[in-house]
C-alpha positions as CSV (number, residue, x, y, z in Angstrom):
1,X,0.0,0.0,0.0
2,X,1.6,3.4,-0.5
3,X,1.0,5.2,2.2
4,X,4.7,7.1,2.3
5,X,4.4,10.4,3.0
6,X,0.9,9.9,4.6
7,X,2.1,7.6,7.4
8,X,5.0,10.1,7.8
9,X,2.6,13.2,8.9
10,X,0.5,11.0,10.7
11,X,3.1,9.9,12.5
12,X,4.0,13.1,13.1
13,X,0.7,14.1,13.9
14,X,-0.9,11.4,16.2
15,X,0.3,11.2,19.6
16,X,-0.2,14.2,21.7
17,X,-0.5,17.9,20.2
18,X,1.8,20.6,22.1
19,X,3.3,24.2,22.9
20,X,5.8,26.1,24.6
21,X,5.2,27.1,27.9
22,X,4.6,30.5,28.4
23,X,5.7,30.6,32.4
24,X,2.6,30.1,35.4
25,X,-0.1,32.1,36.0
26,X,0.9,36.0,37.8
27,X,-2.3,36.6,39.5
28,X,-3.4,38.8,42.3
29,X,-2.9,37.7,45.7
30,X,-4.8,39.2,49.0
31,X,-3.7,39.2,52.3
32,X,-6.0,38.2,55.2
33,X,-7.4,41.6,56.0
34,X,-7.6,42.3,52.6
35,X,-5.6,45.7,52.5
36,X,-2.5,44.3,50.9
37,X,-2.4,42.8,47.4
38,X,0.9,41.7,45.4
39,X,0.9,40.7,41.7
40,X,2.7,37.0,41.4
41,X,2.9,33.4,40.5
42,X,2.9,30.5,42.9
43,X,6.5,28.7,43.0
44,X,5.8,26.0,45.9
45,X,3.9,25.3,48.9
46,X,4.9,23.4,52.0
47,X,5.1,23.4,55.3
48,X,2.3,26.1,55.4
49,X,3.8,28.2,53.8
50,X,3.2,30.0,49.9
51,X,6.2,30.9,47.9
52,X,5.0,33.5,45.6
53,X,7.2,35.0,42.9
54,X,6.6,38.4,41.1
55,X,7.1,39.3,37.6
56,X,10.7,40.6,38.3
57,X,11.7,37.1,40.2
58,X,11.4,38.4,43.4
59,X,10.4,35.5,45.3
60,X,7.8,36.0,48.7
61,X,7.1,33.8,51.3
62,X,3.9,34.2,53.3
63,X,2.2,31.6,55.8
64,X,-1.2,30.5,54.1
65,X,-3.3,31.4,57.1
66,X,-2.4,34.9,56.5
67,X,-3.8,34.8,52.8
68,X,-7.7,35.4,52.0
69,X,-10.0,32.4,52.0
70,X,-9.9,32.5,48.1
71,X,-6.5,32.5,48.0
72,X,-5.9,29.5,50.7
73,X,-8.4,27.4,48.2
74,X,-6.6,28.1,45.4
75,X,-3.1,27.1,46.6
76,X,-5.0,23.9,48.0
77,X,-6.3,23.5,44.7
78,X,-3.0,23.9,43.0
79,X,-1.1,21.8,45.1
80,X,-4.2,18.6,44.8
81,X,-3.8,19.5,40.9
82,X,-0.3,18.8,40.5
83,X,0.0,15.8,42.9
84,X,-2.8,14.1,40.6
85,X,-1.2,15.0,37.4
86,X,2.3,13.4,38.8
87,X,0.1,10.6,39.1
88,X,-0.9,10.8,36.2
89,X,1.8,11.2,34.1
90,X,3.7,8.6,36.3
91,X,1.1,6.0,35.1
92,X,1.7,6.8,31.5
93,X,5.3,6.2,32.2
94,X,4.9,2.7,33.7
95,X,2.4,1.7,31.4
96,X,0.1,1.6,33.7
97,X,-3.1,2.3,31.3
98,X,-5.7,1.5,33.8
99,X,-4.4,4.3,36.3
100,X,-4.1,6.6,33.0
101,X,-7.5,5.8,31.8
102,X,-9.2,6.6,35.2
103,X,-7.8,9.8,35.3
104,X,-9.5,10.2,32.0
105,X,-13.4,12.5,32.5
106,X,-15.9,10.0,33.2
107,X,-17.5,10.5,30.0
108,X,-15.0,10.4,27.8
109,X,-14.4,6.3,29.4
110,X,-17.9,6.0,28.9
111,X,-17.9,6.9,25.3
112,X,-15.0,4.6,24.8
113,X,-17.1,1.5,25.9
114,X,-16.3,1.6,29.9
115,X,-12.9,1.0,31.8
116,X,-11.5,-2.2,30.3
117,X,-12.6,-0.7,26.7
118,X,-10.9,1.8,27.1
119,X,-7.8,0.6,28.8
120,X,-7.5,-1.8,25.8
121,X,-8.2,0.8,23.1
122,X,-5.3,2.8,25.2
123,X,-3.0,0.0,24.4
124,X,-3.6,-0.5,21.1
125,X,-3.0,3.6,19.9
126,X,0.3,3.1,22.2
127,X,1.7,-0.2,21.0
128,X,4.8,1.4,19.1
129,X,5.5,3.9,21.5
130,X,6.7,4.5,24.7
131,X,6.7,7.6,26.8
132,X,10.5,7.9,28.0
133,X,10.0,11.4,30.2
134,X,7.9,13.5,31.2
135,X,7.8,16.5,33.8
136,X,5.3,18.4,35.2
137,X,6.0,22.5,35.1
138,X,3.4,25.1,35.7
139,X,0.0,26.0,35.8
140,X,-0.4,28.3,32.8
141,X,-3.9,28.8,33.7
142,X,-6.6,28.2,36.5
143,X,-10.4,29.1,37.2
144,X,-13.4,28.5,38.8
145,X,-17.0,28.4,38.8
146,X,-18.6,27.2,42.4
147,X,-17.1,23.9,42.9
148,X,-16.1,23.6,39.1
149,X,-12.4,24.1,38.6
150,X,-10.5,24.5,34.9
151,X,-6.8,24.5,34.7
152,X,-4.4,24.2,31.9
153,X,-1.1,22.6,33.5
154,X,2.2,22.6,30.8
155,X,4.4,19.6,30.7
156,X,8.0,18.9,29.2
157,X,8.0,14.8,27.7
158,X,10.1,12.4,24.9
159,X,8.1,9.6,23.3
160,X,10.1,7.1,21.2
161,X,8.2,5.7,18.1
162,X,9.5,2.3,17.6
163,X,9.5,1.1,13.7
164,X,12.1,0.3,10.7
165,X,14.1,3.5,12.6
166,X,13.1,4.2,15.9
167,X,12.2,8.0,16.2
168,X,12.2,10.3,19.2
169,X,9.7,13.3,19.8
170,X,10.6,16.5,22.1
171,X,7.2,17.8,23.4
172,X,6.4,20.6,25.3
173,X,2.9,20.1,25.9
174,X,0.0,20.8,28.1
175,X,-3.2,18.7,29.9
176,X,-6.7,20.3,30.2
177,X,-7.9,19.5,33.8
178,X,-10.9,19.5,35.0
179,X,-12.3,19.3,39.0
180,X,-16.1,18.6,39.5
181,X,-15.6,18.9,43.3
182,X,-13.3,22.3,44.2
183,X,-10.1,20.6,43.6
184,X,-10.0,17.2,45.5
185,X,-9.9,15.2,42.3
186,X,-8.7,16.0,38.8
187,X,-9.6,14.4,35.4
188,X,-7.4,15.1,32.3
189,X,-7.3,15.6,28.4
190,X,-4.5,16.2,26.0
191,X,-4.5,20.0,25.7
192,X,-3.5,20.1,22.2
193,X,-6.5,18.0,20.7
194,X,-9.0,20.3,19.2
195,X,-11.7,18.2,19.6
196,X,-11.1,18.5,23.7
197,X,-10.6,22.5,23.8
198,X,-14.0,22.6,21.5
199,X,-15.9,20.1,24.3
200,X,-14.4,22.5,27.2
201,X,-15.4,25.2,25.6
202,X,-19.0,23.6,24.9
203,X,-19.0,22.3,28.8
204,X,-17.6,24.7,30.8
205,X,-18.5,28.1,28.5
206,X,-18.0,30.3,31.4
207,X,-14.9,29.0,32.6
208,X,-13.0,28.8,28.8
209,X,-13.4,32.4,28.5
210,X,-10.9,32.8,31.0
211,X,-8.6,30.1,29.6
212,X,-5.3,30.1,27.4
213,X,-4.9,27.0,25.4
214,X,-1.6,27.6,24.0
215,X,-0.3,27.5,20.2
216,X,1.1,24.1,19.8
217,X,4.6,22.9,18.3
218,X,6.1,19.4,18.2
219,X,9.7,19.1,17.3
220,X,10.8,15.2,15.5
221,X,14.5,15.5,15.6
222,X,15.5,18.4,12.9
223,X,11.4,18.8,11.6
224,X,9.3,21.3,13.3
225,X,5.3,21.1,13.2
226,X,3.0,24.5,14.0
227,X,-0.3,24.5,14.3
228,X,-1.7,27.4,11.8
229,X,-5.6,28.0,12.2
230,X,-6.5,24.8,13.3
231,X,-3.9,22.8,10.7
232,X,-0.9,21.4,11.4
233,X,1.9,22.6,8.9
234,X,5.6,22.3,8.5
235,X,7.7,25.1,9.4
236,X,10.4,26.3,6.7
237,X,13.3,24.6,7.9
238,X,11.1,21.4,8.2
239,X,10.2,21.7,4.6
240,X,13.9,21.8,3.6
241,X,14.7,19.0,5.6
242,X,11.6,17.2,4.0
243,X,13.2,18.3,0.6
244,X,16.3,16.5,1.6
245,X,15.0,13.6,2.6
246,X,13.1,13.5,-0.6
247,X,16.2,13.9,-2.8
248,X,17.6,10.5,-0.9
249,X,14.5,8.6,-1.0
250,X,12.9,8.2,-4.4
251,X,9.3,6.7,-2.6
252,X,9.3,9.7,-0.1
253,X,9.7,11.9,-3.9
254,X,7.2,10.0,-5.8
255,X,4.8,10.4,-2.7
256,X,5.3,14.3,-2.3
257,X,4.6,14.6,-6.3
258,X,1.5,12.6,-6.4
259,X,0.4,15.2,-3.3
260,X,1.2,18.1,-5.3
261,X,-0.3,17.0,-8.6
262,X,-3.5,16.0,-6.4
263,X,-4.0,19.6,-4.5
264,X,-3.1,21.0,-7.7
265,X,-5.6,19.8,-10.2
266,X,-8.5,18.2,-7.6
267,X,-11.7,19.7,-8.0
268,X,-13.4,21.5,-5.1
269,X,-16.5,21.0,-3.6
270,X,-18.2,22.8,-1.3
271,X,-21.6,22.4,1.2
272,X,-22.4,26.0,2.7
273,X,-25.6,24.2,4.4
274,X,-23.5,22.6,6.4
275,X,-20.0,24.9,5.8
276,X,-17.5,22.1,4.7
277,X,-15.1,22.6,1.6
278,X,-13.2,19.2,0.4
279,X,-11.0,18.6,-3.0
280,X,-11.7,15.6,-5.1
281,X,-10.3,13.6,-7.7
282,X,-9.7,15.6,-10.9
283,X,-11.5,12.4,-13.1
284,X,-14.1,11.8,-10.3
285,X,-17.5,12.3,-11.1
286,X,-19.5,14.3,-8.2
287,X,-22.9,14.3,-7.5
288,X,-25.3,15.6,-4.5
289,X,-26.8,13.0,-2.5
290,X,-30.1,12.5,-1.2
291,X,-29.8,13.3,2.5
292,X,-30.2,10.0,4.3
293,X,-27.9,8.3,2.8
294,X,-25.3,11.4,1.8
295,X,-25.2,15.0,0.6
296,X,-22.5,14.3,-1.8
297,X,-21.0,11.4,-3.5
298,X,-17.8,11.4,-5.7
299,X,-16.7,7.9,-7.7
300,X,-14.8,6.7,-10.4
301,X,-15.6,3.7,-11.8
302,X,-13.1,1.3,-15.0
303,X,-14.1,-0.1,-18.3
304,X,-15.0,-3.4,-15.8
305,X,-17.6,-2.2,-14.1
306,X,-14.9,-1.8,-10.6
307,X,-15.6,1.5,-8.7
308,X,-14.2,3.6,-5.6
309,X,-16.0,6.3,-4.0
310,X,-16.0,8.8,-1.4
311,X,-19.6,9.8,0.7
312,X,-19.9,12.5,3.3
313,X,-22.8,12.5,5.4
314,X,-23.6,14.6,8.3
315,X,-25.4,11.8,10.9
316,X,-27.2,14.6,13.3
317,X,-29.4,15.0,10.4
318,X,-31.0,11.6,11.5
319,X,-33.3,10.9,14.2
320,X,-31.9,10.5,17.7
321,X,-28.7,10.0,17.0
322,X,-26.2,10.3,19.6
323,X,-24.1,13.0,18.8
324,X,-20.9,11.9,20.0
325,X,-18.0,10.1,18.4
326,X,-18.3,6.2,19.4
327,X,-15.8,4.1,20.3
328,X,-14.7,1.7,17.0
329,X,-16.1,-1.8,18.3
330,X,-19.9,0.6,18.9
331,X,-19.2,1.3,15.4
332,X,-18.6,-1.7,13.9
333,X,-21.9,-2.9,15.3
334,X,-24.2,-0.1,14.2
335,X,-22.6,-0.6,10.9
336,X,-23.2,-4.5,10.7
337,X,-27.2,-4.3,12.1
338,X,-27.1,-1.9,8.8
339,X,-26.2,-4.7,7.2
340,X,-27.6,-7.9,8.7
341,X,-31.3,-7.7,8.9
342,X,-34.4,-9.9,8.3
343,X,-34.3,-9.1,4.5
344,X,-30.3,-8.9,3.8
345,X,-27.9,-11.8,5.2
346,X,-25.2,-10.1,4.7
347,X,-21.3,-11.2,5.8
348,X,-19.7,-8.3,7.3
349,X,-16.5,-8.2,8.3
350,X,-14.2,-5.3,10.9
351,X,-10.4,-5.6,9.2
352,X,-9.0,-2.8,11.0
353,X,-9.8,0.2,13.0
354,X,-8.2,3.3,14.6
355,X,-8.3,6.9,14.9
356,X,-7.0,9.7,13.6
357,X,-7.6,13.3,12.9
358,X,-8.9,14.6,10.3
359,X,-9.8,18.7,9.9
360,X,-8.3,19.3,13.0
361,X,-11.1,17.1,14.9
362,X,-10.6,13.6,16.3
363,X,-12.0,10.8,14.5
364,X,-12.5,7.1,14.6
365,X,-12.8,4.8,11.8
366,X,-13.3,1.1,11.1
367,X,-12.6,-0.7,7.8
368,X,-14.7,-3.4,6.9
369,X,-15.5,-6.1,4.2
370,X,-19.4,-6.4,3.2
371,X,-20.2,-9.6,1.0
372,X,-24.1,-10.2,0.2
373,X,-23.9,-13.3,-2.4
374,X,-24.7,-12.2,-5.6
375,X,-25.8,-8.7,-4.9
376,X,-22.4,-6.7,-3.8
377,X,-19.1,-7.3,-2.4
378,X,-17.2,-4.1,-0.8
379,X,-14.0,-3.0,1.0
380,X,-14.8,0.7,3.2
381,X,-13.3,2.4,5.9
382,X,-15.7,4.5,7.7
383,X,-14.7,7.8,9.1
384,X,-16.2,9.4,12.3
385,X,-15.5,12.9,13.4
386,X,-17.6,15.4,15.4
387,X,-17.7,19.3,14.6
388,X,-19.9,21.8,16.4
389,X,-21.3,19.0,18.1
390,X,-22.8,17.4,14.9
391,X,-21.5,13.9,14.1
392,X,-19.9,13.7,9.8
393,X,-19.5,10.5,8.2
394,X,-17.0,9.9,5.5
395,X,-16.7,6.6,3.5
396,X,-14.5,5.5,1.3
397,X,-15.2,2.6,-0.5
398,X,-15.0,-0.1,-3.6
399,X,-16.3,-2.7,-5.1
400,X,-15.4,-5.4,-5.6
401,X,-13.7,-6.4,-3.0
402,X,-10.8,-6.4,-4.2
403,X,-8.2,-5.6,-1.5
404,X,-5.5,-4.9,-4.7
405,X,-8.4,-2.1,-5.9
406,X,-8.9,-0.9,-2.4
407,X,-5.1,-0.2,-1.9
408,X,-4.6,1.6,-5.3
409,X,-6.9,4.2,-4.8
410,X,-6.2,4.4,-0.8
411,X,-4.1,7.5,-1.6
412,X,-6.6,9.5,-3.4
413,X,-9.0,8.6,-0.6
414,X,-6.2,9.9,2.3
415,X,-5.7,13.1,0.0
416,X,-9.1,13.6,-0.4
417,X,-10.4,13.1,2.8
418,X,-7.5,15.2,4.5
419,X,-8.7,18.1,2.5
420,X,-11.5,18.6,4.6
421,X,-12.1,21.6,5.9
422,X,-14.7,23.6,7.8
423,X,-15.8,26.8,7.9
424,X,-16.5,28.4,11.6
C-alpha cells in the first residue's frame, strides 16, 4: 500500500499535540485583612507556607493562614492538581493504562465502551510507542465556577516511536484538567487536541473564556510542526529538511509529487448548508446526495464495471442520533445491524480500526469487508469525526472487494479526505 508520505505526517501528527510554555499564571494575591495585594505566581507550597514570585523574580514567602479564603483554596487547589497529574503522568510512564485511563473524565471512558474498553483501546494507539520522560512545570492557567475548577497545567516529555528507525519526539505540551468537586480530584485531556478544547469550551463556556490554550509545536529531531488556524503545517526549515530527505528517497519523492499533482488539479467541492469545503479527484465524477444516505457522493468507476468512491454524510441529520463520536467496536456494530437484517444476510467483516484526525477534529474509523452473495461485495473504511457537536460521516469505498483495488486508490482517498475543511 503506498502510504509514504501519509504515514509520515500521521506519525508526526498522532500522539499528543503541544506548545511552549509561556511561564505560570501571575495573579493577584490578597492578604487576610484584605488591605495588601501583590501581583505574582505561585512557585511551591509546603510546610504552610506560599512561595510566591513576582514578575521581576522576586520570590515572597507568606504563611497560608495569612492569605484570603480564596486565595488559601486556590493554593489547596493547585497543590491537589499537581499531585494528581504526577500521578498521572507517572502512570503513562509505567504503562500503567488502567491508572491513566481513570484519570481520563468519566465521559470520555464512557464513550470509549467503559474501563477495560478503554484501557484496551489505550494500548492499542500506544503499542509502538513508549513515553521515556515527562515532567510536570506550571499552571499556565486556572479558574473557577462554584465547585467547578478548569486548569491548563504545561508539561516537558520524549516519546520514542518504535518502527524500521526508531524516532524520538521532544514535546512541550500541556493537559486540560478538570475538577467537578473544588479541587479534590482532577480528570485530564491532552491539551493540544482540538476536539477536547471545542468540548471544554461547549461544557464549561464560562470557565474557557478565562482560559489560554496555548499555540502548539512538536519538534521530530531536525522537523518542526505549527499549528496554523487549526492545521498542522511544517515550518520552513522542516520543509527543507523534508526536501532532503526527498532527494535521498525516491518513494518519499514519488509520494510528495502525487500530493502536489493531487491539491493541484483536484476539484473542489463545497456544502455552505452545512460549511464544509473538500478537493476531489480531478477524473471523479461528483454528484449531491439524497440526504439519508449522503449530501455528496464522488466515484470513479473502469471499463470493468470496478468502482471507488467517497460519501460524506452529516449523521445529526438523522433521528436521535447520539451526537458523540463512538468508540470503533460501537461502530462496527451499528454498521453491521445496517447490514444484517431480516431481509439482507449479509457477511460483514471489521479488518481494521483506529483513529486519527482529520480537519483538526478527532475521528474514529473502522474498515470493513461487506459480501451479500450475488448482490455486492465491498471493501470501506468508515470515518467518524464530530464538529460543532454534529456527528460527519465519510466513506470511502470499492467494489469489488478487491483488497489490490482498495489499496490503489487508498491514496486519493487519504488526500481527499484530509482536504477537509470547515468553515467556523
Amino acid at each position: 500500500m503506498k502510504r509514504h508520505l501519509i504515514v509520515i505526517v500521521c506519525l508526526l501528527t498522532w500522539f499528543c499535540s503541544t506548545h511552549a510554555a509561556d511561564g505560570a499564571e501571575l495573579r493577584t494575591w490578597t492578604s487576610k485583612s484584605g488591605k495588601y495585594t501583590v501581583n505574582a505566581e505561585l512557585l511551591s507550597f509546603a510546610e504552610g507556607v506560599a512561595t510566591l514570585r513576582r514578575a521581576n523574580g522576586k520570590k515572597i514567602a507568606i504563611p497560608l493562614d495569612k492569605l484570603s479564603k480564596g486565595d488559601q483554596i486556590y493554593v489547596f487547589v493547585t497543590r491537589r492538581l499537581k499531585s494528581d497529574v504526577k500521578i498521572f503522568t507517572d502512570a503513562y510512564l509505567d504503562r500503567d493504562y488502567k491508572t491513566v485511563v481513570s484519570y481520563f473524565p468519566d465521559r470520555d471512558i464512557a464513550q470509549m465502551g467503559g474501563l477495560d474498553q478503554a484501557v484496551k483501546r489505550l494500548q492499542k494507539e500506544l503499542n509502538d510507542m513508549r513515553l521515556t520522560f515527562m515532567k510536570v512545570n506550571d499552571v499556565l492557567s486556572i479558574s473557577h465556577d462554584g465547585n467547578n475548577w478548569l486548569a491548563v497545567v504545561s508539561t516537558t516529555s520524549r516519546l520514542k516511536i518504535e518502527g524500521d528507525e526508531a524516532v524520538t519526539v521532544k514535546m512541550e505540551g500541556s493537559l486540560l484538567s478538570f475538577s467537578n468537586d473544588n479541587g479534590n480530584t482532577w480528570r485530564f485531556l491532552d491539551g493540544g487536541s482540538d476536539a477536547a478544547i471545542v468540548d471544554t469550551r461547549r461544557l464549561y463556556p464560562k470557565l474557557a473564556k478565562q482560559m489560554i490554550f496555548p499555540q502548539g509545536k512538536r519538534i521530530i529531531g531536525d522537523m518542526a510542526w505549527i499549528k496554523v488556524d487549526g492545521e498542522w503545517v511544517p515550518d520552513e526549515k522542516t520543509i527543507q529538511y523534508i526536501k532532503t530527505l526527498a532527494d535521498e528517497n525516491p518513494k518519499l519523492q514519488e509520494a510528495i509529487t502525487q500530493s502536489k499533482i493531487f491539491h493541484a488539479t483536484a476539484q473542489p467541492y463545497e456544502n455552505a448548508k452545512y460549511g464544509f469545503r473538500i478537493l476531489f479527484p480531478e477524473t471523479w465524477k461528483v454528484t449531491p446526495g439524497v440526504l439519508s444516505e449522503f449530501v455528496v457522493k464522488a466515484f470513479t468507476k473502469d471499463a470493468t464495471g470496478k468502482m471507488a468512491i467517497i460519501t460524506i454524510r452529516p449523521k445529526s441529520a438523522d433521528n436521535g442520533v447520539n451526537r458523540r463520536i463512538t468508540t470503533e467496536n460501537e461502530m462496527f456494530q451499528k454498521f453491521k445491524r445496517e447490514w444484517v437484517t431480516a431481509d439482507v444476510k449479509a457477511d460483514v467483516k471489521m479488518l481494521d480500526s483506529g483513529t486519527t484526525t482529520i480537519a483538526g477534529a478527532d475521528a474514529v474509523w473502522i474498515k470493513t469487508e461487506v459480501k451479500v452473495p450475488g448482490v455486492l461485495a465491498m471493501i470501506s473504511t468508515i470515518y467518524h469525526l464530530v464538529h460543532a457537536g454534529d456527528i460527519f460521516e465519510i466513506v470511502a469505498a470499492t467494489t469489488p472487494n478487491d483488497s489490490e483495488w482498495f489499496d490503489q486508490h487508498f491514496n486519493q482517498f487519504w488526500l481527499s479526505i484530509q482536504s477537509l475543511e470547515f468553515k467556523g
